[in-house]
C-alpha positions in Angstrom: -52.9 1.9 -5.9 -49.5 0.9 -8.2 -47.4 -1.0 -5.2 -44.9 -1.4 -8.0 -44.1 2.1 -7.0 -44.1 2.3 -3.3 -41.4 -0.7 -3.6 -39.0 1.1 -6.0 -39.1 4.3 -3.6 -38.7 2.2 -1.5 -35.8 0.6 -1.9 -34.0 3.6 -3.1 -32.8 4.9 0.4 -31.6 0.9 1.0 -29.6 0.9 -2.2 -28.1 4.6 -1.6 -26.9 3.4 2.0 -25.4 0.4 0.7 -23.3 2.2 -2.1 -22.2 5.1 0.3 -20.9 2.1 2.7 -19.1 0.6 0.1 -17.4 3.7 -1.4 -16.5 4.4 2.5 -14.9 1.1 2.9 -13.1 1.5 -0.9 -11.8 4.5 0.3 -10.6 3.0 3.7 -8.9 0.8 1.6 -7.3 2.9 -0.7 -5.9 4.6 2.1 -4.3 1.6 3.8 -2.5 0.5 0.3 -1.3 4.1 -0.1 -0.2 4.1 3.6 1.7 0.2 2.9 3.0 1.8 -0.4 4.3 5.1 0.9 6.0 3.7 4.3 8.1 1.0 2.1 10.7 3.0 1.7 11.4 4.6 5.2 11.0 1.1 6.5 13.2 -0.6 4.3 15.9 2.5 4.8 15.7 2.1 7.8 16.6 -1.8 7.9 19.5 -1.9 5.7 20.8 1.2 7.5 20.4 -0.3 10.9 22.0 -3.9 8.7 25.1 -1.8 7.7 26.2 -0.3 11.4 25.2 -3.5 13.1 26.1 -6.3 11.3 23.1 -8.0 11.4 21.4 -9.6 8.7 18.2 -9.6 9.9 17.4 -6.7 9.6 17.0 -7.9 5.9 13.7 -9.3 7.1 12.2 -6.2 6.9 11.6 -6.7 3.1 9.2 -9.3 3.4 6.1 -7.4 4.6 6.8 -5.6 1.0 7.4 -8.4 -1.5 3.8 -8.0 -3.1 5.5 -4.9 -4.2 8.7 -6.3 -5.4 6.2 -8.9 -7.4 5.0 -5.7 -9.6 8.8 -6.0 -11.1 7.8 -5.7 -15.0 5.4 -3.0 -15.0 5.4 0.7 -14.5 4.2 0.8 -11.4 6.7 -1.5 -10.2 9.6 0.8 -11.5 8.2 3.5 -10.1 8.1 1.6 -6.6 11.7 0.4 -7.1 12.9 4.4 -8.0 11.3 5.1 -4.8 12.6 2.4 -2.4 16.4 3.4 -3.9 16.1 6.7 -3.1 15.0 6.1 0.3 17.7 3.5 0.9 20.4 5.2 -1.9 20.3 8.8 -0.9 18.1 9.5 2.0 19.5 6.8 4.2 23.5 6.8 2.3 23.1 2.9 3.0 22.4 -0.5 0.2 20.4 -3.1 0.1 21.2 -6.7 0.1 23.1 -8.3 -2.5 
């Protein structure tokens, strides 16, 4: 009797269990970027808005949960994440950031 065999059978059901658990958790992930990505511009409307009628400039704090995103200045995908903060803050909200 091969054991060679009866191992790599085996160990098939291991390896198929580990990869669905990581694609699961890859997934989860992906999900809780998109979430971070897609709720930066409400949140940061929201701040500057609440900044402009109140006078307070802390609300300005609310941009540092999202500076990883500001760090993606210089490529596309930082563009696109700037277009999309502006409009939320620009046309949605009829408010402006700092500066």
């Amino acid at each position: 009797m091969n054991t060679d065999n009866i191992h790599a059978l085996g160990e098939q059901p291991h390896k198929k269990a580990w990869l669905a658990l990581l694609c699961h958790w890859l997934l989860i992930l992906c999900v809780v970027v998109a979430v971070y990505a897609i709720s930066s511009g409400p949140v940061m409307g929201i701040g500057f808005w609440l900044r402009e009628t109140t006078g307070h400039n802390e609300f300005y704090a609310v941009m540092l949960p999202y500076y990883p995103l500001f760090a993606l200045k210089l490529t596309p995908l930082g563009f696109a994440f700037e277009w999309y903060v502006e409009w939320w803050v620009c046309d949605v909200f009829q408010t402006v950031g700092p500066g």
